[in-house]
C-alpha positions in Angstrom: 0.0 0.0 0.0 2.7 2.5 0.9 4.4 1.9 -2.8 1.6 2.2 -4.7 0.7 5.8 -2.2 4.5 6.9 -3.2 4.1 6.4 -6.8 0.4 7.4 -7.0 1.4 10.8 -5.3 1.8 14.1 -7.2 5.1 14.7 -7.0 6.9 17.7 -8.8 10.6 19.4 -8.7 11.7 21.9 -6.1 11.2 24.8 -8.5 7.4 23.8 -9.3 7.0 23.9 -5.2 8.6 27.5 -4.9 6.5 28.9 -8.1 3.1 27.2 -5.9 5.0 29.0 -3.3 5.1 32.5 -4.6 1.7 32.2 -6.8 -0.2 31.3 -3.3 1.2 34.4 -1.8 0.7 36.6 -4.8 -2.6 35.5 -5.4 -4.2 35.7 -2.0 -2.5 38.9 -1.5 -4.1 40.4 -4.8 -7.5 39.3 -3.7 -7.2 40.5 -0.1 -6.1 43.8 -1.5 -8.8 43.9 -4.0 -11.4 43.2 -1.8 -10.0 45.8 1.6 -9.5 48.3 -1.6 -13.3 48.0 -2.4 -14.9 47.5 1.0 -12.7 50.6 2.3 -13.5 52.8 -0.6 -17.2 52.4 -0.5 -17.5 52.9 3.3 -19.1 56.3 4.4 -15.3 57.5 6.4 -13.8 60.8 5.0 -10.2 59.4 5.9 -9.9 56.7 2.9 -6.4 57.9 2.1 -5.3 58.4 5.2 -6.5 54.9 6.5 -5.8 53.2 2.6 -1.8 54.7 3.4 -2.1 53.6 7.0 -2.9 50.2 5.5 -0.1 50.0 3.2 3.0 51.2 5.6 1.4 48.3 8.4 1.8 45.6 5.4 5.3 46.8 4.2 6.3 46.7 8.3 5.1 43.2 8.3 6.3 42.0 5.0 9.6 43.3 6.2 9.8 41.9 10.0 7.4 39.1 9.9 6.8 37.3 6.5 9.7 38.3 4.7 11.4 35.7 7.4 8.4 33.2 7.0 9.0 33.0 3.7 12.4 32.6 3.3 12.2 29.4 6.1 10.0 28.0 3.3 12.0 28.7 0.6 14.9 26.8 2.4 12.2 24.1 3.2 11.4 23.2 -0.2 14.9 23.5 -1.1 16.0 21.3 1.6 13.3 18.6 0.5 14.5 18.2 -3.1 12.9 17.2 -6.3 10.0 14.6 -6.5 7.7 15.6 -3.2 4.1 15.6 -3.1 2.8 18.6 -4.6 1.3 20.2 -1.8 4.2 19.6 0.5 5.4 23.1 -0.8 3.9 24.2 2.9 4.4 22.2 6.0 1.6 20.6 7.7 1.8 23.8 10.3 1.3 26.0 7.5 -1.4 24.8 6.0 -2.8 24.4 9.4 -2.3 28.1 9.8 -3.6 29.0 6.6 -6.4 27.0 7.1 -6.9 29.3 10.5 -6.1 32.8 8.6 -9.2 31.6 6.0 -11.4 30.8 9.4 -10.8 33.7 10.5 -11.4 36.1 7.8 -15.0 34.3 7.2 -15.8 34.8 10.6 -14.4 38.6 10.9 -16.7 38.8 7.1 -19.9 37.3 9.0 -19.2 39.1 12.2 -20.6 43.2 12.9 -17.5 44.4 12.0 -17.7 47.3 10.0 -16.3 46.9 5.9 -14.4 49.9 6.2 -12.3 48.8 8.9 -12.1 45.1 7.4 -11.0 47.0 4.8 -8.2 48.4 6.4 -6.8 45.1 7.6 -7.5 43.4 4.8 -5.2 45.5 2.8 -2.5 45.4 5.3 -2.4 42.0 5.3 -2.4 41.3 1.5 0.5 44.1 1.1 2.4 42.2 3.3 1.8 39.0 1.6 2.2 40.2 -2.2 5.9 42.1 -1.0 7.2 38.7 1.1 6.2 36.7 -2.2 9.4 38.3 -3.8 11.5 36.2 -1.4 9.9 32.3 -3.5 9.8 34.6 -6.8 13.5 34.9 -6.8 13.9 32.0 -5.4 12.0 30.3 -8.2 13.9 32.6 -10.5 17.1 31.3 -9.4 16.1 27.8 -9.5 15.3 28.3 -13.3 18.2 29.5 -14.3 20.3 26.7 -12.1 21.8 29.0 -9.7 21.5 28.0 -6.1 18.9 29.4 -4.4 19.3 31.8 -1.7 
């Protein structure tokens, strides 16, 4: 049973795990930005640019001291794994487990009495943060392509 799970699995190369890497980042970050954008922008407050800057300068801060470093222990992850895991190993089971909690979370904060404008806000922050620290598997995937060692 365990050979025919190995060979049954859908296993890819290291690069294919850092582009699923990046993409997942760069992709949930568009949308959260995209929706924050919109539910920010059609709320009734005066201070959309002040609070749509706000937004921006918190996701930068955390890009840079939070995820920037999340991402790179991923990145080193995958690379440490090699060629020919299961395709959604390109997160550990933690991770998925915490993005599993992060997409909890933001249906509960969407059903809860929490204003849009101020979902907004943190929407945005969070998705800037995620769309800068997918740079970190974008050039690591870039890297890969080219056959340099990724770092």
């Amino acid at each position: 049973m365990a050979q025919w799970v190995e060979k049954s699995k859908p296993a890819a190369a290291a690069r294919v795990h850092l582009m699923l890497a990046w993409l997942m980042w760069a992709v949930v970050g568009t949308v959260l930005v995209a929706f924050g954008s919109r539910w920010l922008w059609q709320s009734p407050t005066p201070a959309k640019p002040l609070l749509t800057g706000l937004a921006l300068a918190i996701g930068v801060f955390k890009a840079r001291f939070v995820l920037d470093r999340v991402a790179m222990k991923i990145v080193n992850r995958i690379r440490e794994r090699g060629d020919g895991r299961c395709l959604g190993g390109f997160l550990s089971l933690r991770s998925w487990t915490f993005v599993v909690a992060m997409a909890g979370g933001g249906r509960i904060l969407r059903g809860s009495h929490v204003a849009r404008g101020l979902l907004g806000v943190l929407y945005i922050a969070v998705g800037t943060a995620l769309l800068l620290s997918s740079r970190v598997a974008w050039r690591a995937w870039l890297q890969s392509r080219r056959g340099a060692n990724v770092s």
